[in-house]
C-alpha positions in Angstrom: 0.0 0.0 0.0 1.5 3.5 -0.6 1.7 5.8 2.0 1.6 9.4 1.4 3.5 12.1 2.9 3.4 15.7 3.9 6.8 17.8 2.8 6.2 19.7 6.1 6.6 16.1 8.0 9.8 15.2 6.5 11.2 18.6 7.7 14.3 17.7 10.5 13.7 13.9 9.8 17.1 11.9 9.9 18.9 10.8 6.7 20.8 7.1 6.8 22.7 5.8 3.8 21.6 2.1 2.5 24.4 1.0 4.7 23.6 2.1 7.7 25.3 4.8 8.8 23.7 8.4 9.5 23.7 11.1 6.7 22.4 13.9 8.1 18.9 15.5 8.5 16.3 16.9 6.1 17.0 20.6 5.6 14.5 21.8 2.7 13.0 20.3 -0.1 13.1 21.6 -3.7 10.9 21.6 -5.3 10.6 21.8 -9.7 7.3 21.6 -11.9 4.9 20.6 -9.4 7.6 17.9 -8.4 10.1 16.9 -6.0 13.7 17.9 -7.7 15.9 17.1 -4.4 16.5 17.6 -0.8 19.1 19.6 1.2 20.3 18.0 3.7 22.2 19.9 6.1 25.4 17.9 8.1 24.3 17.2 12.2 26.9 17.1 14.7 27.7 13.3 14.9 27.1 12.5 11.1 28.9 11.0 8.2 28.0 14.1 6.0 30.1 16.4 8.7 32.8 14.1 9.5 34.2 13.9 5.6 33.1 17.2 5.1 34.9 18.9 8.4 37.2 22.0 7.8 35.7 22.6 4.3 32.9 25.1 5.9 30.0 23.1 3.9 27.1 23.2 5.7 25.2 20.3 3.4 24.7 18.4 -0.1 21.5 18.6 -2.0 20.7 14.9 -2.4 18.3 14.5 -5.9 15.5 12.5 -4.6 16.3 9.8 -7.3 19.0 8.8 -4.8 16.0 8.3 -2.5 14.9 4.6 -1.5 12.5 5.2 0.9 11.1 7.8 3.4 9.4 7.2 6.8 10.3 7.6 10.1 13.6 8.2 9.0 14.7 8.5 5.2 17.4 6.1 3.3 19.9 7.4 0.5 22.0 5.8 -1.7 25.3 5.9 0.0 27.3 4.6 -3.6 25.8 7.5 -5.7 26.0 10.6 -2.9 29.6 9.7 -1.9 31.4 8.3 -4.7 34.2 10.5 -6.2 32.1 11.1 -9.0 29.0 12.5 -7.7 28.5 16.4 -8.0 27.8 18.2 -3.8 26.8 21.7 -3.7 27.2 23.8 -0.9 23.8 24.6 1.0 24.0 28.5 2.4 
């Protein structure tokens, strides 16, 4: 059955990669056409996100919600597409 969500409920939830280990949280959504384009996720004291990015000043990625597997209490990323080498972070001001 698909549950639906409100954007304004995903707000400050807690981002884990596929593998387990904790991202980040839910900063903003953006939103293009009508649709869901990608999320900011800003780096929390004790995550992943702000222990490969520390001494750079970046605050948070944008994560394009393709990279999304599911959203609930918590939402799950693709760890091997937001961290590789290859994929494209932007700074979140």
């Amino acid at each position: 059955m698909l549950n639906l969500k409100r954007i304004s409920e995903v707000y400050d939830l807690k981002v884990f990669t596929d593998q387990g280990e904790y991202f980040g949280a839910v900063d903003e959504a953006i939103i293009q056409n009508n649709k869901i384009f990608g999320w900011k996720i800003r780096a929390t004291k004790e995550s992943y996100l702000n222990k490969s990015m520390s001494g750079s000043g970046i605050k948070g990625v944008i994560v394009p919600h393709q990279l999304t597997k599911a959203i609930g209490d918590i939402m799950i990323v693709s760890k091997t597409d937001v961290v590789s080498p290859e994929a494209e972070t932007t700074e979140v001001e």
